[in-house]
C-alpha positions in Angstrom: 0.0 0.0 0.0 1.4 3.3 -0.9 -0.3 7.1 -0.1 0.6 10.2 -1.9 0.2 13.6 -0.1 -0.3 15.9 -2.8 -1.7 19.9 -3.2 -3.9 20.4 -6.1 -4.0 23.6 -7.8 -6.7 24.3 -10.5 -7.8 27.8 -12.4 -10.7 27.5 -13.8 -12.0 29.2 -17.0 -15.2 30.9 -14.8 -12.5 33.3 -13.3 -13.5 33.2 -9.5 -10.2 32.4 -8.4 -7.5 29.9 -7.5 -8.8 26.1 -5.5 -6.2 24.7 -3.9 -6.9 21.6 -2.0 -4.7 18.9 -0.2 -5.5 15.0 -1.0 -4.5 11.6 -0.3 -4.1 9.2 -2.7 -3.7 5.6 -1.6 -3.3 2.7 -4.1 -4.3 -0.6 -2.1 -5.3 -4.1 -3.8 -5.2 -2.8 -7.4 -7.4 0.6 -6.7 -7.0 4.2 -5.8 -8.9 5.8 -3.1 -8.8 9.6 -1.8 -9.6 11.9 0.5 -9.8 15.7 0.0 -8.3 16.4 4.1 -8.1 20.3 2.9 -9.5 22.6 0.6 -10.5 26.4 -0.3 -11.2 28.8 -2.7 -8.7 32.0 -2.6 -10.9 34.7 -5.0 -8.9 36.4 -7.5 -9.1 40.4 -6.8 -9.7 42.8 -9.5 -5.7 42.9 -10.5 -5.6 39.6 -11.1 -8.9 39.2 -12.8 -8.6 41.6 -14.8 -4.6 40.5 -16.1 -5.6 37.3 -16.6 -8.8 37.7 -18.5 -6.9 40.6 -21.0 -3.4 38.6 -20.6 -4.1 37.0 -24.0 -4.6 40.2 -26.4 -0.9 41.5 -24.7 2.4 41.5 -26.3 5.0 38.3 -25.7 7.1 40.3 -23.1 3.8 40.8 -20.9 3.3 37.2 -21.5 6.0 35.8 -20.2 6.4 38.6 -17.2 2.6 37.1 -15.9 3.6 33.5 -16.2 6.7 33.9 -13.8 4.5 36.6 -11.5 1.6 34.3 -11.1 3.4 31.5 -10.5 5.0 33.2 -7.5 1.4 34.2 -6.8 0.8 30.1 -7.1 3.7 29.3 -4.8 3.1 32.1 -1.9 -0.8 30.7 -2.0 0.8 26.9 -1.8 3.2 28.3 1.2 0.3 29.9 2.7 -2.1 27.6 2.7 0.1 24.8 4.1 1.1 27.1 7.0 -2.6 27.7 7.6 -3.2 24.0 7.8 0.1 22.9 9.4 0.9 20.5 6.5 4.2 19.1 7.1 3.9 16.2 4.7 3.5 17.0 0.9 4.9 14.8 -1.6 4.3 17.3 -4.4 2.3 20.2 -5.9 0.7 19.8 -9.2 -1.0 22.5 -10.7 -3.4 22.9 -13.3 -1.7 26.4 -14.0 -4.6 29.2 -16.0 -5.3 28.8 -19.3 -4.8 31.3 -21.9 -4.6 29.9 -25.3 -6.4 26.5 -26.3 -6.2 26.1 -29.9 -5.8 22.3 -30.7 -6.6 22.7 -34.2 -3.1 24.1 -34.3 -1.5 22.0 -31.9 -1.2 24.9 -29.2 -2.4 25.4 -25.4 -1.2 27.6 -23.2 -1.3 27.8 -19.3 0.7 30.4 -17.1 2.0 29.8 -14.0 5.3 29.0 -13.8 6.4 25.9 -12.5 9.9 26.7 -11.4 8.6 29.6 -9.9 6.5 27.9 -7.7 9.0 25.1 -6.3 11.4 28.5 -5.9 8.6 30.1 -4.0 6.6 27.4 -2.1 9.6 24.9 -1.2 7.7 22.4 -3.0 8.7 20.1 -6.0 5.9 20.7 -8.7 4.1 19.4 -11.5 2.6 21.4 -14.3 2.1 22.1 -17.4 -0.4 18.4 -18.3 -2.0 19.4 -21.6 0.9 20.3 -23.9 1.7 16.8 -24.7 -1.6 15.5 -25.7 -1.6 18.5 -28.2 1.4 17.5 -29.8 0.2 14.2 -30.5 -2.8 16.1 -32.1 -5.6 15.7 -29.1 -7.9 18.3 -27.9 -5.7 18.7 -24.9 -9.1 19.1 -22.8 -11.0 17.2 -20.9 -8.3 15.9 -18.9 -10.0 14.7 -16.7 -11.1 11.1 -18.3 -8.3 9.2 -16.6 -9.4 10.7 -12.7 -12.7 10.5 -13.5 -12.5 6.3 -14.3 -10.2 5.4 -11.9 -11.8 7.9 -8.6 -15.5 8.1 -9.5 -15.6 4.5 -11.1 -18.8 3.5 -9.6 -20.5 6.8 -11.9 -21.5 5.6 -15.4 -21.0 9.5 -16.1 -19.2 12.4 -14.8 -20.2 16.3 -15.2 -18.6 19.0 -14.4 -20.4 22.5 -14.9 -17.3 24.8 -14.6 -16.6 27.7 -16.7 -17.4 25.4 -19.5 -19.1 22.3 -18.9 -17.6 18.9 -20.2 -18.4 15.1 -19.8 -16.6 12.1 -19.5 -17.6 8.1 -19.6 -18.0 5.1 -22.1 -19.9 5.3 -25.1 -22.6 2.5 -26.4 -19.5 0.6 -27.2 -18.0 0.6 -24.1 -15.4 3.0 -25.2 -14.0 5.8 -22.5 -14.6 9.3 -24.2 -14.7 12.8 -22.9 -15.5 16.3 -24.4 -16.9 19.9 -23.7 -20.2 20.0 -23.6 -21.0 23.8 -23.7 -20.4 27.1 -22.2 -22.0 27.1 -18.4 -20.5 29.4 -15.4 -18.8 32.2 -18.1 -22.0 33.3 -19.4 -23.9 32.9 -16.2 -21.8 34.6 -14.5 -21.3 37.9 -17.1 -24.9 38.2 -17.0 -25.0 38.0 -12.7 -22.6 41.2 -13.1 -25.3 43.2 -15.0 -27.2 43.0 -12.2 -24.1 43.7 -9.2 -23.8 40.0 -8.8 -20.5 38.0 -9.2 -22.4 34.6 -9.8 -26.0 33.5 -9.7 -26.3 32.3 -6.2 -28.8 29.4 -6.0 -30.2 30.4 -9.7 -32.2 33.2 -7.8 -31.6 35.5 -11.1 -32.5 32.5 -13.3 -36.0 31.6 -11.1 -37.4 35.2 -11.6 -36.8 34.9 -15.3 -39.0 33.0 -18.2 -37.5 30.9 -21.1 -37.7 32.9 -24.3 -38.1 30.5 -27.2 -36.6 32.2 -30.1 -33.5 32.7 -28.2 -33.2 29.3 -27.0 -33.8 27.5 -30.3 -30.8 29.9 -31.6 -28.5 28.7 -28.9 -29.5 25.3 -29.5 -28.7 25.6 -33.3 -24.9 26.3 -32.5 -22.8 24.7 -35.1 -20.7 23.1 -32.4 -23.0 21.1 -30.8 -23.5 19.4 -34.2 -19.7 18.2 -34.3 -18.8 15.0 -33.2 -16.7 14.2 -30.1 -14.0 14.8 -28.7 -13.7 18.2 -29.0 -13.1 21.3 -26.3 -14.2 24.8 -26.3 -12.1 28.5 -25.5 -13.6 31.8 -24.5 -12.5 33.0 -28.0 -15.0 30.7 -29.2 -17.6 32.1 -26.8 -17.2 36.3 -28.0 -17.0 35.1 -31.3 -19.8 32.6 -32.2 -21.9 32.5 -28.7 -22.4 35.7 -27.7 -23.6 36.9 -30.9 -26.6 34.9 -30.7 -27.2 36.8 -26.8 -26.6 40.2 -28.1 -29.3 39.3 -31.3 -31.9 39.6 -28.3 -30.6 42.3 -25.9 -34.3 43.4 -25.2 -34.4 40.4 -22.8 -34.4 41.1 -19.1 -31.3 40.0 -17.4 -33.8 37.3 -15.6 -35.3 35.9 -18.9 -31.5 35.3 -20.5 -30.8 33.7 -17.4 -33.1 31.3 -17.2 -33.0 30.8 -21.3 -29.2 30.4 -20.7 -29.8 28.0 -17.9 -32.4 25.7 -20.0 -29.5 26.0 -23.1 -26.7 24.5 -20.5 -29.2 22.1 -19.3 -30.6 20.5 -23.2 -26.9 20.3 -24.5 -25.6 18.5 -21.0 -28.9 16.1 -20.8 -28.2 15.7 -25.2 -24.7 14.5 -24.4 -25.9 12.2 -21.4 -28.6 10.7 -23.7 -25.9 10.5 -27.0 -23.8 8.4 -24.5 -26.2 6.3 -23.0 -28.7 6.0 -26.2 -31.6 5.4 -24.2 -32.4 8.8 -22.6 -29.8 8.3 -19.6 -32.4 5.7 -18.1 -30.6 4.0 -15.5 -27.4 6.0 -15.7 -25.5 7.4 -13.1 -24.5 10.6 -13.0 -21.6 12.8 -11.0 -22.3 16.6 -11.0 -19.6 18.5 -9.9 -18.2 21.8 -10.3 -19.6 25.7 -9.3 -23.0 24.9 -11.9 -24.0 22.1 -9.5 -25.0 24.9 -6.8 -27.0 26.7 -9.3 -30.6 24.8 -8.2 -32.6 25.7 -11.1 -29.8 24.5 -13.5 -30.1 21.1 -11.9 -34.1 20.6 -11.7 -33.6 21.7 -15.4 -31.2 18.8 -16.2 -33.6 16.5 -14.3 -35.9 17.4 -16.5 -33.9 16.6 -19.9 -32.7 13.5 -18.8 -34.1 10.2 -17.2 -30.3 10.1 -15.6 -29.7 9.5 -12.3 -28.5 13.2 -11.0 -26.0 12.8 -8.5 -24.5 16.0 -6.1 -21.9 15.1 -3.6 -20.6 16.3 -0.7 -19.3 20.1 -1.3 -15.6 18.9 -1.1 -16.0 17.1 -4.3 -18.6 20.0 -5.9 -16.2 23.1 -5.0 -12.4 20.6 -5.4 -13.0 17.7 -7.7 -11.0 19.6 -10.8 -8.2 20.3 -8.2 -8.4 16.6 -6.6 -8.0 15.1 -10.6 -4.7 17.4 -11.6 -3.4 16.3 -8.7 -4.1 12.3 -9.5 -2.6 13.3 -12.7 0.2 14.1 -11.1 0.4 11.2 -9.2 0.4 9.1 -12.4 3.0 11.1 -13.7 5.7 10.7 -11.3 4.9 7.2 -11.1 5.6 7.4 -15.1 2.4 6.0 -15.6 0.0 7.1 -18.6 -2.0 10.4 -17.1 -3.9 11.1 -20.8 -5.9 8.8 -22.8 -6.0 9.3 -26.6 -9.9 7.8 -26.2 -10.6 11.2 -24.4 -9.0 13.7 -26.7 -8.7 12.0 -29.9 -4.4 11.7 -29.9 -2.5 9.3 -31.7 -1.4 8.0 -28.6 -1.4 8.2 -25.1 0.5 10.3 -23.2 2.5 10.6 -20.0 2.0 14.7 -19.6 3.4 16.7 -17.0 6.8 18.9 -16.4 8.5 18.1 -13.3 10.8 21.0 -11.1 12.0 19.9 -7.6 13.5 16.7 -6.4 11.4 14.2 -7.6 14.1 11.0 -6.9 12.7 9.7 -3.5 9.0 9.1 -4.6 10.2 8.2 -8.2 12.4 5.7 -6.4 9.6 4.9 -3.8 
């Protein structure tokens, strides 16, 4: 039996600011097990925000200048948190780093955050930097997730996560593992909670005041991308330029009516994907829900209503951390130089081992 103490780092595309979370991994009788033993959320502030948001319309200099600041950012929040929690055993830090550039259908993906500047800063040896090699081998490079979600959530025929974007992962009619995003979820939620002073839709309150507006739903639902076949992933270029459009086309709307239009959108395409999988309306399915959506009430009694899918929300830990908990399986998998990315998930020629390593890595290479 062998346990890995590992701090998992994860920025998500929704913007709300850094999870960190501390887990234990133990591998006993062929399976993994974990616990999440610590966890929170630090919020970005407006500097940060606002840098990271812009970062990818600056020049190369200011480029490089944030991936080595925000990786010390990274590190003091690792050296912080583990003060806080007086953790005096970590193994490693693997971090998800923040993405800036995803553009697979040109082999490139970029995510700041330094990882030599967060051993430097933290003490720490580090993983980062997990979607790079998938990309190279001409896969999405996202969801990375399908490799966490089979061997931690096993017993889930399905797993969601309604993030920034929302994605899926779990085995086809043919019993093949597959993963993909879905559709946008918390980033257009959430720009539409700011028009009315909000930073997120607590609860769907905004959403519950609002009525579905049928011409703008059919228009969402008519995206070219939900036509494409899997896998395939999604950037926030692709939301101003082909998603937003559509929401501007009816800026009459109350902000309540888009809401809940936006919220009924989200729930169709993630109940369509549950029901492509499963091929019989997600009747006797399974399903994790995970991520900042799964809050959002009237987003889930919507999916409910799409699907014949088990819904499944777990205990806030897993909600709020599970992205964070995965990157730092991945990890885990990586400096055991086991396979951390499967080609079935991202479409790759291969499979890939992904993950840069900074730090002394010998004694739990060697372990």
């Amino acid at each position: 039996m062998k346990t890995y103490k590992v701090i998992g780092l994860m920025s998500g595309s929704s913007m709300d600011g850094v999870d960190i979370a501390y887990c234990n991994f133990t591998f006993d009788n062929g399976k993994w097990s974990f616990e999440i033993k610590n966890a929170e959320t630090i919020p970005y502030d407006e500097k940060w925000r606002i840098r990271l948001s812009q970062l990818r319309r600056q020049n190369a200099l200011t480029y490089v200048k944030t991936d080595v600041f925000y990786g010390h950012y990274l590190g003091t929040l690792v050296k912080k948190f583990a003060e806080k929690y007086q953790l005096t055993e970590i193994d490693f830090v693997a971090s998800h780093g923040h993405t800036v550039f995803h553009l697979p259908e040109i082999k490139i993906t970029a995510q700041v955050g330094d990882g030599a500047s967060i051993s430097a800063v933290s003490g720490q040896t580090v993983v980062n930097d997990f979607r790079r090699a998938d990309l190279a081998k001409g896969g999405e490079g996202a969801p990375l997730v399908t490799i966490g979600d089979q061997m931690l959530f096993g017993e889930y025929d399905y797993c969601i996560n309604l993030g920034g974007f929302a994605n899926i992962s779990g085995n086809d009619t043919n019993g093949k593992r597959v993963s993909f995003d879905i559709c946008p979820c918390n980033i257009p939620l959430n720009r539409i909670a700011r028009d009315k002073g909000k930073s997120y839709d607590e609860d769907g309150m905004i959403a519950e005041k609002g009525n579905i507006d049928y011409e703008l739903l059919g228009s969402l639902n008519a995206i070219e991308f939900y036509k494409k076949s899997f896998p395939k992933s999604l950037n926030r270029d692709w939301i101003n330029q082909e998603f937003w459009g559509v929401v501007r086309d009816f800026g009459d709307l109350s902000s309540e009516t888009k809401m809940k239009t936006l919220v009924d959108h989200i729930a169709v395409q993630v109940a369509n994907s549950i029901n492509l999988l499963a091929s019989n309306n997600g009747n006797g399915k399974k399903v994790l829900v995970t991520g900042g959506g799964a809050h959002n009430k009237v987003l889930i009694e919507h999916l409910r209503t799409h699907t014949e899918a088990e819904i499944v929300i777990p205990e806030a830990k897993i909600v709020d951390y599970k992205e964070a908990l995965v990157f730092a399986f991945l990890g885990v998998l990586r400096i055991q130089n086991q396979v951390n990315i499967l080609k079935e998930g991202t479409g790759a020629s291969d499979d890939s081992i992904g993950g840069g390593l900074h730090g002394d890595f010998s004694a739990l290479i060697h372990s």
